[in-house]
Every structure is written in structure tokens, then in C-alpha cells.
SERO-4910 file (N, C-alpha, C, O; in steps of 0.05 Angstrom, whole numbers):
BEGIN
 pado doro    nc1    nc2    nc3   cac1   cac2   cac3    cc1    cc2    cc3    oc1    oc2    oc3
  Unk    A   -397   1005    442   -397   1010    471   -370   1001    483   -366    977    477
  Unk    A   -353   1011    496   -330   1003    515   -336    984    540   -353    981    558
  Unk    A   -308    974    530   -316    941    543   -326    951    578   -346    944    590
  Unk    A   -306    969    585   -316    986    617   -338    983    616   -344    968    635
  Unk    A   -368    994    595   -391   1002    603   -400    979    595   -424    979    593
  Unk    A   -390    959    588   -416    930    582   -420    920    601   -403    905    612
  Unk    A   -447    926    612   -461    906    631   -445    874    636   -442    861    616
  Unk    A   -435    861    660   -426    833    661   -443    815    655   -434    794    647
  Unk    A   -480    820    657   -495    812    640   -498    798    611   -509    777    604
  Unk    A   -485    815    598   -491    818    573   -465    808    558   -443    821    559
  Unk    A   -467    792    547   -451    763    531   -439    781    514   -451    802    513
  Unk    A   -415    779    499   -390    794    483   -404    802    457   -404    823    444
  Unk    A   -423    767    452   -426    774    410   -446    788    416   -455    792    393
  Unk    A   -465    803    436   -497    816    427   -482    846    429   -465    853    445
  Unk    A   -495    860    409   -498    880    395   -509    903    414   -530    910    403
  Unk    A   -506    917    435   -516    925    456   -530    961    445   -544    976    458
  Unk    A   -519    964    417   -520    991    406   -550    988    401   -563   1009    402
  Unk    A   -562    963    396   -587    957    389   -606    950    408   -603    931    424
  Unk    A   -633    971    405   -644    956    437   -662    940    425   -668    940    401
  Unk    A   -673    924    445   -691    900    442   -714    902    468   -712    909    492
  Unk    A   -738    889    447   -764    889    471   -768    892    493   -782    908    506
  Unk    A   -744    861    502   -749    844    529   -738    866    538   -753    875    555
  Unk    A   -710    884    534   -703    901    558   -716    923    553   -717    936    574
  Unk    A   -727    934    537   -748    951    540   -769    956    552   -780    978    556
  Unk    A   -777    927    560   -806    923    571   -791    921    604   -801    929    625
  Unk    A   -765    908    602   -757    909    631   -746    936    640   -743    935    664
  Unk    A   -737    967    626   -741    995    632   -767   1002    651   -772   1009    674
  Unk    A   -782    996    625   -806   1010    634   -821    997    661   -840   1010    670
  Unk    A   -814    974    672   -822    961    692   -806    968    712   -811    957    733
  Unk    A   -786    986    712   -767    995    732   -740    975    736   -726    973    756
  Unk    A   -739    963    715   -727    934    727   -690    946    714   -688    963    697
  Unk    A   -664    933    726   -634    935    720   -631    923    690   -622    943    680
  Unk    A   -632    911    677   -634    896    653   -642    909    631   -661    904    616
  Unk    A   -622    931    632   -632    951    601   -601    969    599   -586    976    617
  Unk    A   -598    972    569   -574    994    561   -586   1021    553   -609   1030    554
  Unk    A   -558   1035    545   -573   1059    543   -592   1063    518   -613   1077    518
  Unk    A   -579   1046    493   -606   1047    471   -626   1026    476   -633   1014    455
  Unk    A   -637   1019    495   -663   1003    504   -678   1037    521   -701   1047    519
  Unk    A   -655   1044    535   -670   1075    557   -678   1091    536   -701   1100    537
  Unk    A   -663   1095    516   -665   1120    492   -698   1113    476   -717   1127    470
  Unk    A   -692   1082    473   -719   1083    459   -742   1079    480   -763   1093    477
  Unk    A   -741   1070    490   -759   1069    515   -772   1104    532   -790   1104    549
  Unk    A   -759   1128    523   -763   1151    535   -769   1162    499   -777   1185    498
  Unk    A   -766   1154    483   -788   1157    457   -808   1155    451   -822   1171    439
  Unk    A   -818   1124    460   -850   1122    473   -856   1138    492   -873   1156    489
  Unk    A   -845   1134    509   -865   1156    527   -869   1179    522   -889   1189    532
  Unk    A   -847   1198    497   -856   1228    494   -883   1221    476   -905   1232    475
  Unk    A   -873   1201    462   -901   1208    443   -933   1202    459   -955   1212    453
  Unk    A   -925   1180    482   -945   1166    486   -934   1159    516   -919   1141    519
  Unk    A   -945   1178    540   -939   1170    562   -947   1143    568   -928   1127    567
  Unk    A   -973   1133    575   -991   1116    577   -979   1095    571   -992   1075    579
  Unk    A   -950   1087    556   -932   1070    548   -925   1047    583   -930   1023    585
  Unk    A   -916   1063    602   -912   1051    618   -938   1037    630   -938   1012    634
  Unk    A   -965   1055    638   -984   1046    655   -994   1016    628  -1014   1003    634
  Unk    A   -982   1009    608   -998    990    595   -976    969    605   -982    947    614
  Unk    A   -955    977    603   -934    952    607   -944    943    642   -944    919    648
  Unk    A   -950    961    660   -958    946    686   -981    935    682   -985    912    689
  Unk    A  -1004    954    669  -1032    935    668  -1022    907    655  -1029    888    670
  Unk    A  -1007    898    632   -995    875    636   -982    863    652   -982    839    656
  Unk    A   -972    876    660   -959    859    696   -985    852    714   -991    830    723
  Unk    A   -995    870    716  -1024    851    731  -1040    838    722  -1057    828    736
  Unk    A  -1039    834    693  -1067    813    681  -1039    789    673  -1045    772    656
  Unk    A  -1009    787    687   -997    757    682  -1006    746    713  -1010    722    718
  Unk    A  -1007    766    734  -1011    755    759  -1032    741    766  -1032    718    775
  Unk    A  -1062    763    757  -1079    750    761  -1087    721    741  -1102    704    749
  Unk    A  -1074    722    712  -1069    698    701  -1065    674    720  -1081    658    728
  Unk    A  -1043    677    725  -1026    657    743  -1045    648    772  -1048    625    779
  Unk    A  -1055    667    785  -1073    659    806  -1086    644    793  -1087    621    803
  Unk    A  -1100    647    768  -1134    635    763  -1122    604    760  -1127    584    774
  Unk    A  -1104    606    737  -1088    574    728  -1077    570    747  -1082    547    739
  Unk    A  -1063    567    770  -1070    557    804  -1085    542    810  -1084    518    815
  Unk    A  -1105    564    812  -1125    552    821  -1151    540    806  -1175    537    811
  Unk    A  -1129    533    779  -1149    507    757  -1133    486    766  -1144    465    758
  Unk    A  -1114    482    778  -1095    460    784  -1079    446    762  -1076    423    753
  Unk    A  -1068    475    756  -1047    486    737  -1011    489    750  -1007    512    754
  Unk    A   -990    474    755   -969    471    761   -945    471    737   -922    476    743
  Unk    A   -950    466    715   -931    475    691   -933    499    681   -954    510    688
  Unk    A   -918    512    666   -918    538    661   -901    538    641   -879    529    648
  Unk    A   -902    550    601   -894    550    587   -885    576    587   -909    580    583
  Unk    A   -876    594    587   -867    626    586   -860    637    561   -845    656    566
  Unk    A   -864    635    534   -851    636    512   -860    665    512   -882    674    518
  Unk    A   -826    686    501   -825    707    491   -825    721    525   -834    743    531
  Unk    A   -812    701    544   -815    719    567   -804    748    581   -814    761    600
  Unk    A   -780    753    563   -770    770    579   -748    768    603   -742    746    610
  Unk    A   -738    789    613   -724    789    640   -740    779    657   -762    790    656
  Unk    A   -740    760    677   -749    749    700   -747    766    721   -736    756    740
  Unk    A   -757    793    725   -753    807    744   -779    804    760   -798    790    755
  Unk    A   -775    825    787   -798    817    808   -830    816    792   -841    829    774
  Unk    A   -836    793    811   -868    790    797   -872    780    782   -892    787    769
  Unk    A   -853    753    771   -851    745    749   -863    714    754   -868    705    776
  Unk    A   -867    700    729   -888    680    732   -875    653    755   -890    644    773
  Unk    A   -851    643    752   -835    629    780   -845    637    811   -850    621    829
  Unk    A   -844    666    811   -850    678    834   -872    670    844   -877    656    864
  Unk    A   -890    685    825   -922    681    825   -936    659    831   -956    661    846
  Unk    A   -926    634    820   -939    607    815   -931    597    834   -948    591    851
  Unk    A   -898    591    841   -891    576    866   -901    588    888   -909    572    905
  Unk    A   -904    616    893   -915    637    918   -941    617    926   -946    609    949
  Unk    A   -954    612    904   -984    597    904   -984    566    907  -1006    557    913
  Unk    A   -962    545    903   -964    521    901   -928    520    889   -915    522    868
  Unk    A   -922    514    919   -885    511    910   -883    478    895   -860    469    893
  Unk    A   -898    467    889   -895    445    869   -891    462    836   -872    458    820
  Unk    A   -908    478    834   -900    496    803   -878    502    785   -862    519    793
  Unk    A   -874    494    765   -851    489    747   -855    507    730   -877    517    729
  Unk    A   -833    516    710   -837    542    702   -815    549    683   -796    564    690
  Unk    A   -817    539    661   -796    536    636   -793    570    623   -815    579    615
  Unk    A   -780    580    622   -784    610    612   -765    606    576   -745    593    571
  Unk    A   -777    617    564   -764    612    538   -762    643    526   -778    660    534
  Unk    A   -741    648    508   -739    668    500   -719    670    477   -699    655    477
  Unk    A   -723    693    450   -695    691    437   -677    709    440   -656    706    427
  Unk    A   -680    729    454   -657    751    469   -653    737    478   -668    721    490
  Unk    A   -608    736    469   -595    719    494   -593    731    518   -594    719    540
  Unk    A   -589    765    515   -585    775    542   -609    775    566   -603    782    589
  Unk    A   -638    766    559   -656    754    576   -648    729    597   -651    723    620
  Unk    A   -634    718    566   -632    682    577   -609    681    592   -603    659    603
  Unk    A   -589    706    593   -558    701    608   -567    722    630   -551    725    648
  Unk    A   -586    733    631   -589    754    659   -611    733    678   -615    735    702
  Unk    A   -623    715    661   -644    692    677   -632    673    695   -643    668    717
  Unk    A   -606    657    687   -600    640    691   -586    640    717   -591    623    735
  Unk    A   -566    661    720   -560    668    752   -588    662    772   -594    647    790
  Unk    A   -598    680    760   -633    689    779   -637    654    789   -632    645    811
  Unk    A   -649    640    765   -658    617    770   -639    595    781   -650    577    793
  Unk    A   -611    593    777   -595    582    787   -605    554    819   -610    530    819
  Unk    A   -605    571    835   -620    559    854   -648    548    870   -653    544    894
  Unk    A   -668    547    837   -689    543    832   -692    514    818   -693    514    794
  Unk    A   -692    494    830   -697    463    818   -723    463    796   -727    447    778
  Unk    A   -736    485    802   -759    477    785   -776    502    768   -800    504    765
  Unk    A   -749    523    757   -750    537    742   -721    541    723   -697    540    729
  Unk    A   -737    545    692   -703    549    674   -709    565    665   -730    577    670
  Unk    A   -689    571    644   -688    588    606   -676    582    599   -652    577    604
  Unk    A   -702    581    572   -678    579    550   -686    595    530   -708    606    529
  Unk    A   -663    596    509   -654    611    485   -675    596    465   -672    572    464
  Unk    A   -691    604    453   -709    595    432   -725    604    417   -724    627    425
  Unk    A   -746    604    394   -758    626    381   -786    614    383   -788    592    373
  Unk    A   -810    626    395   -840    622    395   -835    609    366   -832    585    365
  Unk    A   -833    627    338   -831    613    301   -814    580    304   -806    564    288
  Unk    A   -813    580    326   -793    542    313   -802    531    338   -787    527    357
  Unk    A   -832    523    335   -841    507    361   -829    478    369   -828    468    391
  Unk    A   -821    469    348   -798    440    355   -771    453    367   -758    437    381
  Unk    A   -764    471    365   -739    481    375   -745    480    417   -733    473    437
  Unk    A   -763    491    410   -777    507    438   -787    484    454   -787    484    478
  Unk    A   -796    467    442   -817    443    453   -795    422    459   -796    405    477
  Unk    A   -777    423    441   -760    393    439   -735    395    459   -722    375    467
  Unk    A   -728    428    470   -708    434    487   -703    424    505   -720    424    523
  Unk    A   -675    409    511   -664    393    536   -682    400    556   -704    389    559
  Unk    A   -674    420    571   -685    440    594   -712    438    600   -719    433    623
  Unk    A   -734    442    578   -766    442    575   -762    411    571   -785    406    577
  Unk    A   -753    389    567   -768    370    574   -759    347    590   -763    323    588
  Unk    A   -741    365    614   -738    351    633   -747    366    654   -745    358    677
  Unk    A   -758    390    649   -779    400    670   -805    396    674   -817    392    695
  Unk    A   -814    396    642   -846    401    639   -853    375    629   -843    368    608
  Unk    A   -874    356    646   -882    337    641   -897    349    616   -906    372    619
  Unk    A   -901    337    589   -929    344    569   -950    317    569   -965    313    550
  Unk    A   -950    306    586   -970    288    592   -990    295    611  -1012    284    614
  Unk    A   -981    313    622   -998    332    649   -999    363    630   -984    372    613
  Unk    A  -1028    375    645  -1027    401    631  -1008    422    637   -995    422    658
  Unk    A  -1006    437    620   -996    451    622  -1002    481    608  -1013    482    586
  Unk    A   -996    497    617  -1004    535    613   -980    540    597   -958    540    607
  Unk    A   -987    545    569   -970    559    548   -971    595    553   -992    605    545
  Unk    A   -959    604    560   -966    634    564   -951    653    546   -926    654    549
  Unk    A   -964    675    522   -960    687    511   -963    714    515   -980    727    503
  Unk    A   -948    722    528   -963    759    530   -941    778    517   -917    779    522
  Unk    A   -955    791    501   -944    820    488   -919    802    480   -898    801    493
  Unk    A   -921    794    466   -899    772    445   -907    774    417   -895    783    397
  Unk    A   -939    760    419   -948    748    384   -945    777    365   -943    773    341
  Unk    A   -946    805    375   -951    827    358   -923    825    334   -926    834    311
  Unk    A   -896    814    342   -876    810    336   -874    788    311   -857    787    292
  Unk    A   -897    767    317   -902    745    286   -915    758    270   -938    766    275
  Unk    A   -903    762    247   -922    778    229   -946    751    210   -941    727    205
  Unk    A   -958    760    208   -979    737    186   -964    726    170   -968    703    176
  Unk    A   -949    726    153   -927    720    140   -927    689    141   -932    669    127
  Unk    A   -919    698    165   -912    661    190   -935    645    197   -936    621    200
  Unk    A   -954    663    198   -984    646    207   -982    633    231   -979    609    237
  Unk    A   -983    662    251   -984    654    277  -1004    636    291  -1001    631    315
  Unk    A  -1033    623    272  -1039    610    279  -1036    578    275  -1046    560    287
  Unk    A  -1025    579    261  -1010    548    249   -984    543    274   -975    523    285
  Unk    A   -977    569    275   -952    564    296   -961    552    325   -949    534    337
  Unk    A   -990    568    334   -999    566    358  -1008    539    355  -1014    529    377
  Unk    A  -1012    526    334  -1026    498    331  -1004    478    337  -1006    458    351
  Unk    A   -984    485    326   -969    461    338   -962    466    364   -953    444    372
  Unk    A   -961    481    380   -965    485    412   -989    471    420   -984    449    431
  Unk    A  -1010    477    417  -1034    467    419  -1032    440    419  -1033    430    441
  Unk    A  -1028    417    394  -1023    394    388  -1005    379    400  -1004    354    396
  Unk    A   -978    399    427   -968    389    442   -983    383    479   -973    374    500
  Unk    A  -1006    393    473  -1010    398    502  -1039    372    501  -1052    365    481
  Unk    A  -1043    364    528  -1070    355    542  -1090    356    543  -1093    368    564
  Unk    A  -1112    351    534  -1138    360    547  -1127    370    578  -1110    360    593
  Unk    A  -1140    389    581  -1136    413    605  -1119    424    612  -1115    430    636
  Unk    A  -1098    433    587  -1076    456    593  -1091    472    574  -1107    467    557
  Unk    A  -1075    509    588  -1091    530    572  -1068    541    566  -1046    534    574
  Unk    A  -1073    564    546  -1059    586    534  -1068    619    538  -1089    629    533
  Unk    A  -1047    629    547  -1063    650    558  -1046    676    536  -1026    666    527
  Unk    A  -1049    699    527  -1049    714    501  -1059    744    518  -1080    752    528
  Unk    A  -1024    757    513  -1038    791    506  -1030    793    485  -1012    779    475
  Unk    A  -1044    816    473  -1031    829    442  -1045    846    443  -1068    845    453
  Unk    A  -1032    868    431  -1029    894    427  -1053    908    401  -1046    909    377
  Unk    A  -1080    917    410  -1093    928    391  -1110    953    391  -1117    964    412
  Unk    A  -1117    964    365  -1128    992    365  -1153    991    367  -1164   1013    364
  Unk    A  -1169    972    371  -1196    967    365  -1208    984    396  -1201    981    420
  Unk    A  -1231   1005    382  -1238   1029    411  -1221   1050    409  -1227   1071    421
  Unk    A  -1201   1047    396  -1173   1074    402  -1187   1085    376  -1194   1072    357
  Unk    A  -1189   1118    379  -1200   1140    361  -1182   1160    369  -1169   1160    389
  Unk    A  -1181   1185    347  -1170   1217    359  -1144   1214    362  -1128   1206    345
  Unk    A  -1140   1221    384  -1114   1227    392  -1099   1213    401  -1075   1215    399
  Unk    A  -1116   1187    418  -1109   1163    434  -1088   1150    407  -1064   1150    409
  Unk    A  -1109   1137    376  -1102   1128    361  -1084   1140    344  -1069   1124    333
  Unk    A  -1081   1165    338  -1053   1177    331  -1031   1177    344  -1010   1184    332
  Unk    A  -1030   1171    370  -1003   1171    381  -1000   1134    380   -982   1126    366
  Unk    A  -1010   1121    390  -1018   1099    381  -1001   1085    363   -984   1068    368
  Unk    A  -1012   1100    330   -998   1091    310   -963   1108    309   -944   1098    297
  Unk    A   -963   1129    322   -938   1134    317   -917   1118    343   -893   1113    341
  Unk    A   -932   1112    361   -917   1088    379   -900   1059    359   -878   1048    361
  Unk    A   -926   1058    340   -919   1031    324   -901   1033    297   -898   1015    282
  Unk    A   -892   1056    295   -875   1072    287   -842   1070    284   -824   1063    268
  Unk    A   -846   1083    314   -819   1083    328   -808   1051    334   -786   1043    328
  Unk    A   -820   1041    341   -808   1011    343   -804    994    320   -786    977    319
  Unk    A   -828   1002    293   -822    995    274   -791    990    261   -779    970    252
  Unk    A   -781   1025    265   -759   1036    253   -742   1033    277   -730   1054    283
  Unk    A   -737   1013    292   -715   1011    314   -717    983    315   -694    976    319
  Unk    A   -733    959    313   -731    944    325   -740    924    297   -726    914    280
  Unk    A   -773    925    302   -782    903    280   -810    910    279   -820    924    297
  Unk    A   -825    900    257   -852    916    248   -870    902    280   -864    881    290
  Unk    A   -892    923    289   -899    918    314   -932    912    294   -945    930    284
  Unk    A   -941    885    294   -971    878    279   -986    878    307   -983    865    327
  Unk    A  -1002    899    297  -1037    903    313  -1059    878    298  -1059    870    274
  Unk    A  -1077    869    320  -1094    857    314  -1120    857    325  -1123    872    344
  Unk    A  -1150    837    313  -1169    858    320  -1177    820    348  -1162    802    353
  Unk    A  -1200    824    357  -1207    798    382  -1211    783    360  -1201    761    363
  Unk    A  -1224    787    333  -1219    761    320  -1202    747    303  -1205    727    288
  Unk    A  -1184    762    309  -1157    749    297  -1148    739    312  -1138    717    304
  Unk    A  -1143    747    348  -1134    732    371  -1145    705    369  -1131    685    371
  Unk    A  -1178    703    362  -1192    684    361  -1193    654    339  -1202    631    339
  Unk    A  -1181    668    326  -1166    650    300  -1149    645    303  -1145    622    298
  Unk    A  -1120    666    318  -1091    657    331  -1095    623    342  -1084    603    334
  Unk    A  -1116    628    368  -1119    607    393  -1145    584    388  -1156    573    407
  Unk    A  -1154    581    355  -1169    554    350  -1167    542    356  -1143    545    362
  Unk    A  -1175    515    366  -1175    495    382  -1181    496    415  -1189    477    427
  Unk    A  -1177    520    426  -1179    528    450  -1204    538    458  -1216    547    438
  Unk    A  -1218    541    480  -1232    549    492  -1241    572    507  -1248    569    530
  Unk    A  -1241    590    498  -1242    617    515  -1260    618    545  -1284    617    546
  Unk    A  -1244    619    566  -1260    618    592  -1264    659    597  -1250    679    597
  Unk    A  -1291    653    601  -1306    675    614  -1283    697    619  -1262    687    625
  Unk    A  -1285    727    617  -1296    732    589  -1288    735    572  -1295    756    563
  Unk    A  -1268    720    555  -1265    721    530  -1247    736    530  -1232    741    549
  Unk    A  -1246    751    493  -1219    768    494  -1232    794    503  -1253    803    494
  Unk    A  -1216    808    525  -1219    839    528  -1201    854    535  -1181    839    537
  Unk    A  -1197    873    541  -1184    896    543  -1176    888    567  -1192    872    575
  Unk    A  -1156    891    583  -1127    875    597  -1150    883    619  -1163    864    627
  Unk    A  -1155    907    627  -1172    911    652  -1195    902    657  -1208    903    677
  Unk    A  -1200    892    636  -1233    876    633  -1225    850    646  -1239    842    665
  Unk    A  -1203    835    637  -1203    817    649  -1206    803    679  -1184    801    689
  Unk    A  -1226    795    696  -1224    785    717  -1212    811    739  -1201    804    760
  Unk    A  -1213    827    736  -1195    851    753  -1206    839    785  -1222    822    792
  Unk    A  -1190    854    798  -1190    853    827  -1212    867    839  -1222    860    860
  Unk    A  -1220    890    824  -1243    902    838  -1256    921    820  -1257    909    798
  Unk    A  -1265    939    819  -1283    954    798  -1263    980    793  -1262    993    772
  Unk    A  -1245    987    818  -1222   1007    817  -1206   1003    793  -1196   1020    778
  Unk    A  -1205    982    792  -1183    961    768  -1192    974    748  -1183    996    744
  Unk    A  -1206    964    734  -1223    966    714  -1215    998    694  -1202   1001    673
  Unk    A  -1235   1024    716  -1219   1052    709  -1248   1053    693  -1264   1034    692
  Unk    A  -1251   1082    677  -1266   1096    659  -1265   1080    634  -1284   1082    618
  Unk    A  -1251   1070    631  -1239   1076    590  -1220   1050    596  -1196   1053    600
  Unk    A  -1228   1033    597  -1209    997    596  -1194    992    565  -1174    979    560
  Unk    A  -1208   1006    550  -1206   1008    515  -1181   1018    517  -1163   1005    506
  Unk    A  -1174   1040    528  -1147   1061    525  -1125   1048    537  -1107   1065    540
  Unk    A  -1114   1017    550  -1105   1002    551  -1081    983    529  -1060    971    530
  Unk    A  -1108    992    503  -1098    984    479  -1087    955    472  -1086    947    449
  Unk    A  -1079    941    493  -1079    911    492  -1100    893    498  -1109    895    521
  Unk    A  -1111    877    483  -1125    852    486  -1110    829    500  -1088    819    494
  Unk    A  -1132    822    526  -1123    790    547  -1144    775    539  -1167    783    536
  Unk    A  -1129    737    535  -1150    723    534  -1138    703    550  -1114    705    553
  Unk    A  -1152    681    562  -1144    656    566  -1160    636    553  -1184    642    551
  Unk    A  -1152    614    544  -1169    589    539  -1157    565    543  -1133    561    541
  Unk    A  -1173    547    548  -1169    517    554  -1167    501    534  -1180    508    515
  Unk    A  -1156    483    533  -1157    457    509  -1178    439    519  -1173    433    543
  Unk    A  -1202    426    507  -1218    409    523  -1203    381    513  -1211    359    522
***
């Protein structure tokens, strides 16, 4: 790419020919924080699979209403791992909007997340980012930044959404989630989307799999999982009412929310508590 067209964003050594999640997921959210091979692959999902965008917002509203509920558990820390661009509606927003005491560590291993964050948060005492990998929870946990923000003696909300599909078993994303777990309080929770086919049949599930496809062969293998693997991911935790479901199932705002077919969503939301 010519130096003219590189975003001032975007740091010299990253590879911009290559797109990545976080600005993918920030495309499809309408958000500035994407190149043209983040747009290219990002308008590949959608031929195959319109429905690409309406899932990335139904995740935008099941982090909001997240964030309300852990509020109003008297919830003020906020772990963000695998966050993304900090664009509108994002969990700082959300939480302080609700209780400007709320702190709000955003972690991520796209640097161009963590160098387009840092302006943003700049004049935020009680929001950061940092550069780190969910796979190296001492990296993530032990960081300057996260532990001069986030008391771990008080609870705190580890928040994972549309991240874990990216740990393959390999790693044993539940061993990983355990030492998260083993850092937190009786009464901090973990809240988890991930991406699954479970209900998807026909046509829904053929485009589906060729979604998981395309990202495969662009980015990195995209692992589907079924609620009880989520459920094995988040042992030790507590699943509060109701459990794992389909992003619209969760707690929705009204019965509008919800829709015909919550299944065709294709992502699983859970939250749980540490007792």
C-alpha cells in the first residue's frame, strides 16, 4: 500500500494488505477503522451470507444489554479481552453512561485496535488498551495498564464476545479461561459469545459453513462450538438465567427483539458468575 494511502492510524510494521477481525467487525458496524482488504473481505461475507452484518449488531446489543445487567449487579470493572476498535457503543461508553465510577481495561492483539484506541481513550482516567493475547493470560493479567486500573480484589467482568471461536482446542480454551477465572473474586462474572451452527439446517447452514470458509482462507481457522462446549469453556462459573442461548434469547428488550427464528443468529450468549 503507498505510504499516501496508509491510514495515520495504522503503525508502519502492520501489514495492512492483510485484513483482520477487529477491523472487520468494525466495517461491518459502520465504524472508520478498516482498509481496503478488511472492506474486500468483509463484502465476501455478505455475498455469501447477507445476515453477516445483522449478527455483528445482534452482538452489539447483547454487549449493551450485558453491560446494563453487570451494572446493575454492582459491577464497575470491566475486562474487554479480544475487544476490537472502541467505536460508538462500546463497553467505556456503556458502563460509565451507567455509573461514571466504571473502569474498563480493553485488551487486544491487533496493534492497529490498540493504536486507533488510545487517542479515543486518551482523556479517559479510567479507561485503557492494551496490546495482549486472550492465549497468554499472565501477559494480559500481569499488564502495567490492567493493574493499575483494575483492582482484582474487587469483582470484576471478564468479557469475551466473538473472540474464543479464534482459540482453537489445541490451546484448551478452557484451561485458558481457568486461569482468568482463578484471577477473579467471588462475584465477578464472565460474559461469552461464540459463534455456532447448532439449529442452522439447509441453506442457512450451507452458507454458514462457506462463511467459515472464507475467513478460514484469509485470516485464521474460524472453530464453531456446540452450548456444551461453551459450558466446559466457563467451569467454575455460574450461568445466570438463561443460560447459554441464541444472542436474541438473551434477556432481550422486548419480544420484538427476540424475532421468529433467534437460532438463525448463529451465535451463542452466556453470562456467569464466580460464587
Amino acid at each position: 500500500m503507498p505510504m499516501l494511502d496508509r491510514p495515520r492510524w495504522a503503525p508502519k510494521r502492520i501489514d495492512l494488505t492483510r485484513p483482520s477481525g477487529a477491523r472487520v467487525y468494525d466495517y461491518l458496524l459502520g465504524g472508520g477503522c478498516n482498509t481496503a482488504a478488511d472492506r474486500e473481505l468483509a463484502k465476501q461475507l455478505l455475498e455469501v451470507m447477507p445476515q453477516v452484518r445483522d449478527t455483528v449488531r445482534l452482538n452489539r446489543n447483547f454487549l449493551r444489554r450485558v453491560v446494563t445487567y453487570l451494572v446493575g449487579q454492582g459491577v464497575t470493572q470491566f475486562l474487554d479481552i479480544g475487544s476490537g476498535i472502541p467505536s460508538v457503543g462500546n463497553v467505556h461508553q456503556l458502563a460509565q453512561g451507567l455509573d461514571p465510577k466504571c473502569r474498563v481495561a480493553y485488551v487486544d492483539n491487533d496493534p492497529i485496535a490498540i493504536a486507533y484506541a488510545e487517542p479515543l481513550l486518551r482523556d479517559n482516567d479510567l479507561a485503557t488498551a492494551v496490546l495482549a493475547d486472550f492465549r497468554s493470560p499472565e501477559q494480559v493479567l500481569g499488564a502495567p495498564a490492567v493493574r493499575s486500573l483494575i483492582d482484582f480484589d474487587q469483582p470484576v467482568a471478564v468479557l469475551t464476545l466473538l473472540m474464543m471461536h479464534f482459540v482453537p482446542d489445541s490451546a484448551d480454551p478452557a484451561r485458558l479461561m481457568g486461569r482468568y477465572r482463578d484471577a477473579l473474586v467471588s462475584g465477578s462474572y464472565v460474559a461469552l459469545s461464540h459463534p455456532s451452527f447448532t439449529g442452522a439446517e439447509g441453506e442457512l447452514l450451507a452458507d454458514a459453513q462457506a462463511v467459515g470458509e472464507i475467513v478460514q482462507n484469509t485470516m485464521e481457522p474460524l472453530h464453531v462450538r456446540t452450548a456444551d462446549d461453551l459450558l466446559r469453556i466457563i467451569a467454575g462459573f455460574e450461568p445466570v438465567p438463561p443460560g447459554v442461548v441464541h444472542l436474541p434469547l438473551w434477556r432481550p428488550d422486548s419480544a420484538a427483539d427476540v424475532g421468529c427464528h433467534p437460532e438463525s443468529s448463529l451465535v451463542y450468549g452466556v453470562v456467569a458468575a464466580k460464587p
